[in-house]
N, C-alpha and C positions, 0 to 999 in steps of 0.2 A: 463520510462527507458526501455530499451533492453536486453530482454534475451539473445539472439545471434546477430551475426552477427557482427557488430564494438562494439559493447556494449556503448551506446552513452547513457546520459542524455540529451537531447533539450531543451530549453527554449522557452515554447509558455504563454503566455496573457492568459486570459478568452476567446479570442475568435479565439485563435486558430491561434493568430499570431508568429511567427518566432520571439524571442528579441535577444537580446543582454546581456551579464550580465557585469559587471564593466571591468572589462577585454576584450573588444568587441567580444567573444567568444558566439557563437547560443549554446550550447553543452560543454559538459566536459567526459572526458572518462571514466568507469567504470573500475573496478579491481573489483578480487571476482570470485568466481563460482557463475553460474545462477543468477545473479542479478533479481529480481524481486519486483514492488513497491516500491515506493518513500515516503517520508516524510519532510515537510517543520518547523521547528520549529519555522521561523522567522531570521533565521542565518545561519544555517544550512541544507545541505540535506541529510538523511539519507536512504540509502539501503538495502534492504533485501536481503542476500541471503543464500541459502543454497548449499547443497553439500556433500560429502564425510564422512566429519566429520560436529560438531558441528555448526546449523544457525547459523549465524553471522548476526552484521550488518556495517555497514561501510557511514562512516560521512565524508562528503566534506563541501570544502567553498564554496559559492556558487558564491561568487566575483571573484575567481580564479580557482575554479576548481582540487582546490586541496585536495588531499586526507586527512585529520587531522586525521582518527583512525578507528581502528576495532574493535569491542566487541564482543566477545561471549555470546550466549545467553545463553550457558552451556545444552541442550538440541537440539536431529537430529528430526524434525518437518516438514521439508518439507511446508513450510507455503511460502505462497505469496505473502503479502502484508502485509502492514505498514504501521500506520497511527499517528499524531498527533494532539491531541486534549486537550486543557486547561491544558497544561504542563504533561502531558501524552504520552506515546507512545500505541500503541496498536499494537498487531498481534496475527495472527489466523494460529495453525498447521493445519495439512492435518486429522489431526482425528476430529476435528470438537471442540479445546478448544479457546476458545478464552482471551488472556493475556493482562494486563497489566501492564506497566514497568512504573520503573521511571529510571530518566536519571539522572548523577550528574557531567556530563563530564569527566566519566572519565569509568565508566561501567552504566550498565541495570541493575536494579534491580528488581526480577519481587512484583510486590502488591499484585493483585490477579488473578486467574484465574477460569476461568467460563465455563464449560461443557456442552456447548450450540450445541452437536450433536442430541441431541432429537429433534430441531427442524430444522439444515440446513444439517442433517446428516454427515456423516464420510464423507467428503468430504474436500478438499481444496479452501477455499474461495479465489478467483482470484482479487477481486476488494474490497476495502474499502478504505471509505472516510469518512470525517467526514463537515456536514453545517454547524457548529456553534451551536447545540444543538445538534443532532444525529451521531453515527456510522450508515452505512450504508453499505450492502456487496451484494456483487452476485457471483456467480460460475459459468463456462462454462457450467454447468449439469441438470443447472434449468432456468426456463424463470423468478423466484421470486427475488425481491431485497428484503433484512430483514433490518428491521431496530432495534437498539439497544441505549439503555443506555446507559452514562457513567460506570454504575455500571454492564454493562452487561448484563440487564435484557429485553429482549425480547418485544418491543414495537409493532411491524405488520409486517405483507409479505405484498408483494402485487407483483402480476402477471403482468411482462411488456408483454408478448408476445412476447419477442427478446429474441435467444437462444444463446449458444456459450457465454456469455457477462465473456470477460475476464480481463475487467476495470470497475473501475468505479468514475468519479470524479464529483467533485460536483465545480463548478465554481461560484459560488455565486449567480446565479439565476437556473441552470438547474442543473439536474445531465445527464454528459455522458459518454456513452459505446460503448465499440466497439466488434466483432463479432471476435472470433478466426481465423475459418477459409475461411471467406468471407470476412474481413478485411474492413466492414462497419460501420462507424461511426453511433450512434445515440443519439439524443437527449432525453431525459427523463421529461416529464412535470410533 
């Protein structure tokens, strides 16, 4: 998704192809201040964003494109991404906690949260995704991706050598990033 500019969600494949969604729509529009990271539950997409007052996050169909709802998180975190994982939601503020929610269609509820700035510092993590067993994150401020538990608990860094990395997804075989302000894609073995 887009922070500025048209505020677009796109629809790309695993490989980075351009689709279509039920509604022969590549794209759906954002609403929201600073939209940032996506989340897929299976039905849904939901958005991150923050702003003025309280993050929020904001749930589309993904068939139509249509907005279904807002939630407050009830807390200004400044956090940038969102993630879903085995009926979970996950996000990380800009102080460096990282949360879990649960969702019941109707609000977020948070479960628990985990003050995991000892090790990715006070910082805002720009990229989290999750393979099927792991959270996984990076920041535009470190060349490290972390990788975490469901429970939070801190499983390895590991040094990619690519800086800037203000995404990060994990497509079922690679994880990829991309560079803030050189705006290059890469792949992650």
């Amino acid at each position: 998704s887009e922070f500025s500019g048209n505020k677009r969600a796109y629809f790309y494949d695993a490989n980075f192809t351009l689709i279509e969604n039920e509604a022969g729509s590549t794209y759906f529009e954002l609403n929201g201040e600073n939209p940032h990271g996506g989340a897929f539950d299976g039905s849904s997409y939901f958005v991150y964003c923050y702003g003025s007052g309280n993050d929020e996050v904001r749930q589309y169909d993904v068939a139509t494109g249509a907005h279904i709802g807002t939630f407050d998180l009830g807390y200004s975190g400044g956090g940038y991404g969102i993630e879903y994982a085995n009926g979970y939601f996950y996000t990380i503020n800009s102080s460096g906690v990282l949360y879990c929610w649960t969702f019941d269609g109707n609000s977020f509820t948070s479960k628990w949260t985990n003050d995991i700035s000892g090790i990715i510092g006070s910082i805002s993590m720009q990229g989290l995704t999750f393979d099927g067993q792991y959270l996984w994150m990076c920041t535009h401020n470190s060349t490290n991706v972390y990788k975490y538990n469901l429970d939070g608990d801190h499983q390895a860094t590991y040094d990619t050598g690519i800086s800037e990395m203000v995404s990060l997804i994990w497509n079922g075989e690679y994880f990829i990033t991309h560079q803030y302000n050189q705006k290059n894609i890469y792949r992650i073995i």
